[in-house]
N, C-alpha and C positions, 0 to 999 in steps of 0.2 A: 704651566699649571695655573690653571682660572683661579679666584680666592672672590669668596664673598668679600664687601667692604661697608663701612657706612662712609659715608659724604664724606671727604675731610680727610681720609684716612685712604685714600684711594690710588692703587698702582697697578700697572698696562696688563687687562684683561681680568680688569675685577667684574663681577658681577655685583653691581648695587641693590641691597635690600631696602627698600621703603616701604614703611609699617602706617596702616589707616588703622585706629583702635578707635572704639568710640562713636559717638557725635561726629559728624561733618558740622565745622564751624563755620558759617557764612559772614557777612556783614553783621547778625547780631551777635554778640557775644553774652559766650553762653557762662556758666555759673563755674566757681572756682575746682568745687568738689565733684562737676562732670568731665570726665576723661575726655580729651576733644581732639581733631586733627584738624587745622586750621588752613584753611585751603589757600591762603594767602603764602605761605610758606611752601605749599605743598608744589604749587602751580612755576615759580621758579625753579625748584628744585626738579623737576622734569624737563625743562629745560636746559639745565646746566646738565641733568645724565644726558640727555640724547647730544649734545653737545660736545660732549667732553670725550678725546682720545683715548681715555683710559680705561673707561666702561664697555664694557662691552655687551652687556644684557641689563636686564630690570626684573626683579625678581620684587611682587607686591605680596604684601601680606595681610590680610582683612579678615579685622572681628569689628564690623560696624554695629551700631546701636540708631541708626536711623539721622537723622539732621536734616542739614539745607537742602532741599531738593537742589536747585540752582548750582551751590557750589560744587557738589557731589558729581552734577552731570557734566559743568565745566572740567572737575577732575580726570573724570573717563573720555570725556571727547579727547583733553592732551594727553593720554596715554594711549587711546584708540588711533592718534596722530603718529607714535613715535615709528621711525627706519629701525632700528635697534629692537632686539628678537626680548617680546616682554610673556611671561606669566606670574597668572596667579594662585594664590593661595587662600581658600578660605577657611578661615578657622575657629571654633565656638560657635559664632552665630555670625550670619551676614542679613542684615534686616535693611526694608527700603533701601534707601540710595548704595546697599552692599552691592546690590542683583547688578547696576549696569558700570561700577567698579570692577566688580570680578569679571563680568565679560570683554571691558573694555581691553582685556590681553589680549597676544597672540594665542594664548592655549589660558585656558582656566582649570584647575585642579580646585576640588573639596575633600576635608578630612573626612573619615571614614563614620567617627562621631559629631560633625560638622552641622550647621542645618541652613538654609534660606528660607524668610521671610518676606512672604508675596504680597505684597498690599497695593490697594490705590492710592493716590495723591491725598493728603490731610493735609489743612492749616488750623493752629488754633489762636488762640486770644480773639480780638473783636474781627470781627466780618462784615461787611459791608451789604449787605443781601439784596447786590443787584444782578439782572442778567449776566452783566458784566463779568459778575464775581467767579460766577458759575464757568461761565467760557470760559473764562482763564485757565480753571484750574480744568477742564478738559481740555486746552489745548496744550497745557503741562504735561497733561496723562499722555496724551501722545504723541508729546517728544521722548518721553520712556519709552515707552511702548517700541517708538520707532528703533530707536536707541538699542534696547534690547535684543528682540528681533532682527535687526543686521547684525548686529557682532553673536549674535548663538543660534543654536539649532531650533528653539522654541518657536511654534508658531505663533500669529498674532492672538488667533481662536484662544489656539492653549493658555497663553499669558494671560488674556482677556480673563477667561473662568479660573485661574488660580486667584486672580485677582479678587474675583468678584463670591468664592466661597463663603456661605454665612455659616460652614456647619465645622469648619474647623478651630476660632479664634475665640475665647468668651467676650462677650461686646465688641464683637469686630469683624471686619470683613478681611479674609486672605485665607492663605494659606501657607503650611509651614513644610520645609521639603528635607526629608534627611538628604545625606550625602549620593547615596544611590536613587533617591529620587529625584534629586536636581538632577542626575545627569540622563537617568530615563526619561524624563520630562525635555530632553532636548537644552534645557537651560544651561549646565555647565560641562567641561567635555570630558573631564576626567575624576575619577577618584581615587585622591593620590596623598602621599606627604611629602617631608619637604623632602625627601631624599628621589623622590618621583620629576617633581618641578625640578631641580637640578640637575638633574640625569637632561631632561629637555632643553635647557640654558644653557646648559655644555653642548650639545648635540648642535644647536642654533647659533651657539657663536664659535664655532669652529666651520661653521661651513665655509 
């Protein structure tokens, strides 16, 4: 019999839960009183599951609140990396760098009351307002983009125009998707809880 575990506490055929709440914390850090997952910790810890005899799945859990593009995308690429059978779970809200965590699994689930938040690439504080500045942040946009698009069913077009909605956000460009809409939208595969994601993580590590 499989048994969920946290880190630390792990014996032959657990399934590890790893929870992203918050902020993605990059190299800046961020403020005491924002909830944050610090991707410095996060990045070996993926590595020690796929790693490790005792694990046998990856079971991710995601209420993001937006952060490091950078770190967020390094996250998903090492879990879009891992041998060992992963999904996810999105829960409350999965905003920016949520969309290509949640898909970085082998199977993605959204809660029934869940939502994603579709946006473009934003930086704030000072800006440099050169050519430069601009390329960058669209060749950021599509490393998402790309990102996106292979690991889900969404097309580029589709992702493109959620993105670029001005009639859904007040002062903002995106779009907001409940649980049935992320997954008609091609973006996430299932709409499930966690008793759903389990049933799949037992199914996949028993093969």
């Amino acid at each position: 019999m499989e048994e969920i575990r946290e880190l630390g506490q792990i014996q032959k055929g657990s399934i590890h839960c790893l929870s992203m709440i918050g902020q993605i914390e990059g190299h800046q850090i961020l403020p005491d009183d924002v909830k944050t997952t610090k991707y410095e910790h996060i990045l070996p810890s993926i590595a020690a599951i796929e790693e490790s005899p005792e694990i046998s799945a990856l079971l991710i859990l995601l209420n993001t609140a937006g952060g490091d593009v950078e770190a967020g995308l390094a996250i998903a690429e090492m879990i879009a990396g891992m041998r060992k059978p992963t999904a996810s779970l999105v829960l409350g809200g999965g905003h920016s760098i949520g969309v290509p965590l949640a898909v970085s699994a082998d199977r993605s689930f959204i809660a029934p009351s869940a939502s994603m938040t579709v946006h473009p690439v934003r930086i704030t504080g000072v800006v440099i307002g050169a050519a430069q500045t601009w390329d960058y942040l669209a060749r950021m946009q599509a490393r998402i983009t790309a990102f996106v698009t292979a690991h889900s069913g969404i097309s580029e077009a589709r992702y493109t125009s959620l993105m670029s909605d001005t009639t859904q956000l007040a002062n903002d460009v995106g779009s907001i998707l409940t649980g049935q809409e992320a997954v008609a939208a091609g973006l996430i595969d299932s709409v499930g809880t966690l008793s759903d994601v389990l049933a799949y993580l037992h199914a996949r590590a028993g093969e």
